[in-house]
C-alpha positions, 0 to 999 in steps of 0.5 A: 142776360149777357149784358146783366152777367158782364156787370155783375162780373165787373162789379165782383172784380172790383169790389173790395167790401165784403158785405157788398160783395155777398149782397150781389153774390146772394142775389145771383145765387138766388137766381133774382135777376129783377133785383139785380136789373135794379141794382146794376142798371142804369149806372148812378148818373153824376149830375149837378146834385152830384150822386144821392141813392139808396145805400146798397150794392150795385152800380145804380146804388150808393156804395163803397166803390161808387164812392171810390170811383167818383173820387177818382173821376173828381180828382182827376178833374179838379187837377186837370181843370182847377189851377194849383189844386195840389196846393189849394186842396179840398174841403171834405165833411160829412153827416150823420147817416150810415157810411157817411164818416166812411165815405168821407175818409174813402174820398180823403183817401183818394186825393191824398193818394194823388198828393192833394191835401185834404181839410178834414173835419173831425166830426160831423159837420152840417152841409153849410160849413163845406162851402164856407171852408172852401172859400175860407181856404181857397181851396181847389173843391168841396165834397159832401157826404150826405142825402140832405132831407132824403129817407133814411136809406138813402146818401149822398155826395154833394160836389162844390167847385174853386167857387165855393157853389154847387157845380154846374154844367159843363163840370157835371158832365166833365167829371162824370166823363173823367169818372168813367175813366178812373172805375180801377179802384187803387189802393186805399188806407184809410186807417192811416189816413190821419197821420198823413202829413196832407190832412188838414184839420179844419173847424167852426170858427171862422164860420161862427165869426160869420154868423155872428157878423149877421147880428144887427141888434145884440144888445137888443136880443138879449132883452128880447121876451120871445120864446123860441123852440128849435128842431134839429130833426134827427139832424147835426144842427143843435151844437152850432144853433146853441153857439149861434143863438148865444152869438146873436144875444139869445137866451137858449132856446127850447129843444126838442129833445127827442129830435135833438141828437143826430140819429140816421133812422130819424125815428119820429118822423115820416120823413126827415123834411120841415116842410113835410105834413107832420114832421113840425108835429113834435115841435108844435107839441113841445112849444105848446108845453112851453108857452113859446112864440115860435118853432125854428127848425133846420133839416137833417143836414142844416142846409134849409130853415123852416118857422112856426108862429103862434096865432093870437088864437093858439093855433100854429102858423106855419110859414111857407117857403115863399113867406119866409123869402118874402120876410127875409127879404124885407128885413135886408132891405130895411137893413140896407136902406140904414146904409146909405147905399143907393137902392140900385147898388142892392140886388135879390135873387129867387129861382124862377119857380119861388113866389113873384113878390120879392119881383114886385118889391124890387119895383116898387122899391128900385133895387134888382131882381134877378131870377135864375133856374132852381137850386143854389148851384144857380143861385149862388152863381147868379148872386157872384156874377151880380157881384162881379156887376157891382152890386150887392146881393145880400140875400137870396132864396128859393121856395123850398126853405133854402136861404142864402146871407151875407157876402162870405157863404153863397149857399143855403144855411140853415142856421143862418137862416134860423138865427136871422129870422130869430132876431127878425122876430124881435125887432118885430115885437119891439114895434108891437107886430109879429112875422105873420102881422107884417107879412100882411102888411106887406101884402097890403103895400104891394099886393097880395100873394099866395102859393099852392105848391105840390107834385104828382108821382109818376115812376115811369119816365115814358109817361112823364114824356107823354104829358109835357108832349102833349102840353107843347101840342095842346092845340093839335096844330105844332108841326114837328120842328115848329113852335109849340102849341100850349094851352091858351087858358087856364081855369078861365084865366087868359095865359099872357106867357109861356117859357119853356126852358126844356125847348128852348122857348119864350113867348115873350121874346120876340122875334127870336123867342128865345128865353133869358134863362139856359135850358133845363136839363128836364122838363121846365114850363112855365105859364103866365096867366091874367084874369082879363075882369080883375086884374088877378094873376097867376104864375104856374112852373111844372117841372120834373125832379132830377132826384125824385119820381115827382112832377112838381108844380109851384103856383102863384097866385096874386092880386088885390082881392086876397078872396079871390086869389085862394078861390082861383087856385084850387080850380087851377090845381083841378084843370091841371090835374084833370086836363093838363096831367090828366092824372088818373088816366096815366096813373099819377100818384098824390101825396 
């Protein structure tokens, strides 16, 4: 109770916003120490992610004074670590949630108090339009005021180094040390925040000459017959998807109305998330009115892109992740082998848990394949340093509808994303196919491949421990320090590898076994596994969340037999369910 009483304290000095001030004196009053223990313990840890929590007093929460503190901790790092930060500056935007557009300025305020200049946009902006100004701009840094797809009682603060890429380690740790340095709130006017002499405004249109260089076929698409409906999802994606529909030659497409405008308590939807069950639901409702070919849809804050075909029969298709990366990976190859170039110039990338085709076309074809941890805080980082190799990375994706293009935005965009896929689809129809026909023909050139991606729920770390150790001891026989003992089959398929990136370990790397990848901050383990009779193979990643109460796991299966491959994977998800996770003994949740 002592250490408890030392952090409410600490929290009352040095809070300066009234309602959350009364929020932690109301629970002291009430004498309601179980909600105090979760407000004030642990401390909201800075990551890769940078900070996302729900919006409330407390050290563990998102607030005005965790935001403060996070500045000065940021400030003081890109200014020790980033040559001429003070005259380069940093981009800041924000979205639509609560406290978004207050945050944004507190953050403005802190680097303008230390003499570095901030671009400012007035309005808010989605995720993508950060990343791309800092490059733009050279500046020093990027914030991002925003929780993505999170629920509505949640925020974020997403972080973007010199490079115009999500931070990754040592910076993460950099700069939650330097943020334990700077908690002294100073002073702060953020209502004269826009006569300041170091705000900077910035806007879309370089970002919109951006898209618009995406266009191969503009002439064409304005011919195009196709109708396209398209969800914001409560978000702030409508005004630059109709700016970019009409870059690309488009005729406007169908909005769903009452998902158009951006609203924080994102009304219609359980979740504000395209790959959620149900959040297509409106969408499908709309195009059906409406006779349309395809859904497009962007989350909340327009960083990711999901799509929706109807059938021959009526009945929506709604594409994968992994289906979508395939596609667009198709695409920029033909794109790329108008060029001329030599196909070994050409290189993908995907984090290692999206699907193994992109693998399989790059050796078919003869351009690279580079795989690297998950998140585009890697994969934008990854496609760099192919670019300071020699190569050209066009494209790359992970499987949770995020999509990376072209040379000038190396991150996921959502627009992007939408508007390539868009005209994708046209070119498609032109040749008398639609995405979900050429998929299969892809299958049928270089192997047919299906994902079955899900998670459990567990809410109690110590448990989360106890089933990766028992996974790295299956067998009974590791000796502490020694190598592993992982499981040798899975559903009676024989397991040909293992890489576990949370040890330190990869079976295919003799004699040091050592993995290619750098290690994951949680647990990563991956199995590879081969039916001995068939040929037909999968690929299973279970992994934890650094966001989320969630072990997730992303299976593929692939093979000639696509009958085969969709028996094998609900006995995969069973055995791992039942024996692996041993789920119903420890309690884990389903969705």
């Amino acid at each position: 109770m002592s250490d408890l009483k030392s952090l409410v304290d600490e929290w009352l000095r040095l809070d300066s916003n009234e309602e959350t001030r009364r929020e932690i004196e109301l629970l002291v009053e009430a004498g309601n120490t179980a909600e105090l223990e979760k407000r004030m313990s642990p401390r909201i840890e800075f990551g890769t992610a940078g900070l996302r929590g729900r919006m409330e007093a407390g050290w563990a929460r998102m607030n005005d004074l965790i935001i403060i503190q996070a500045s000065q901790g940021l400030c003081a790092y890109v200014l020790e670590h980033v040559k001429d930060a003070r005259s380069r500056g940093v981009v800041v935007g924000y979205d639509h949630r609560y406290h978004s557009e207050k945050w944004a300025k507190l953050t403005a305020a802190v680097f303008i108090d230390q003499q570095v200049p901030v671009y400012f946009h007035d309005g808010v902006v989605h995720t993508p339009l950060v990343p791309f100004t800092v490059r733009a701009k050279q500046a020093a840094a990027g914030v991002m005021i925003t929780a993505s797809h999170n629920p509505k009682l949640d925020n974020g603060y997403k972080v973007y180094w010199e490079n115009a890429v999500q931070i990754i380690e040592p910076h993460d740790k950099g700069i939650s040390q330097s943020i334990r340095k700077n908690t002294k709130p100073r002073p702060l006017k953020i209502d004269s925040l826009a006569s300041s002499p170091l705000l900077r405004k910035y806007d879309y249109s370089a970002y919109l000459e951006y898209i618009g260089s995406l266009s191969f076929s503009r002439s064409l698409n304005a011919q195009s017959k196709l109708k396209f409906v398209n969800t914001s999802m409560h978000g702030v994606s409508d005004a630059t998807m109709s700016k970019a529909f009409e870059l690309f030659g488009f005729p406007p497409y169908i909005p769903v109305a009452a998902q158009r405008k951006p609203d924080p308590d994102f009304p219609t939807v359980k979740f504000p998330n395209p790959e959620e069950k149900g959040a297509l639901d409106l969408a499908i409702v709309t195009a059906t009115e409406h006779g349309a070919d395809y859904i497009l849809a962007q989350d909340p804050d327009s960083d990711r892109f999901a799509a929706a075909e109807r059938g021959p029969d009526g009945k929506w298709i709604q594409f994968t992740g992994d289906q979508l990366g395939t596609l667009f990976a198709s695409a920029t190859l033909d794109k790329y082998k108008t060029t001329g170039e030599p196909l070994s110039k050409l290189a993908m990338v995907a984090s290692t848990v999206s699907s193994k085709m992109i693998e399989a076309i790059a050796h078919a074809e003869g351009f690279k394949f580079a795989e690297c941890l998950t998140g585009f805080k890697y994969i934008g980082n990854t496609a760099l340093n192919l670019v300071q190799e020699g190569f050209e990375v066009p494209f790359g994706y992970e499987e949770a509808i995020g999509f990376m293009f072209g040379s000038d935005l190396r991150d996921k965009d959502g627009v992007a994303a939408s508007v390539v896929f868009a005209e994708f689809a046209a070119s498609l129809q032109r040749q008398g196919k639609t995405a979900s026909s050429h998929l299969h023909e892809l299958y049928e050139r270089y192997g047919f491949f299906q994902t079955s991606n899900s998670y459990f729920i567990c809410t109690e770390p110590r448990t989360i421990d106890a089933i990766f150790a028992r996974i790295r001891n299956f067998g009974g026989s590791s000796a502490a320090g020694g190598t592993p003992s992982y499981p040798k089959t899975l559903a009676g398929l024989t397991i040909t590898s293992v890489r576990d990136l949370t040890v330190g370990y990869d079976s295919a790397k003799p004699p040091t076994y050592k993995p290619a990848l750098p290690l994951s901050s949680g647990h990563m383990i991956q199995f590879r596994a081969e039916s001995r009779a068939d040929g037909t193979r999968i690929t299973l990643t279970t992994r934890t969340s650094g966001t989320e109460p969630k072990i997730k796991y992303y299976l593929e299966g692939s093979g000639k037999n696509a009958a085969a491959v969709a028996q094998l994977l609900p006995k995969v998800v069973q055995e791992l369910s039942d024996m692996w996770m041993e789920a119903e003994k420890n309690g884990l949740g389903r969705p």
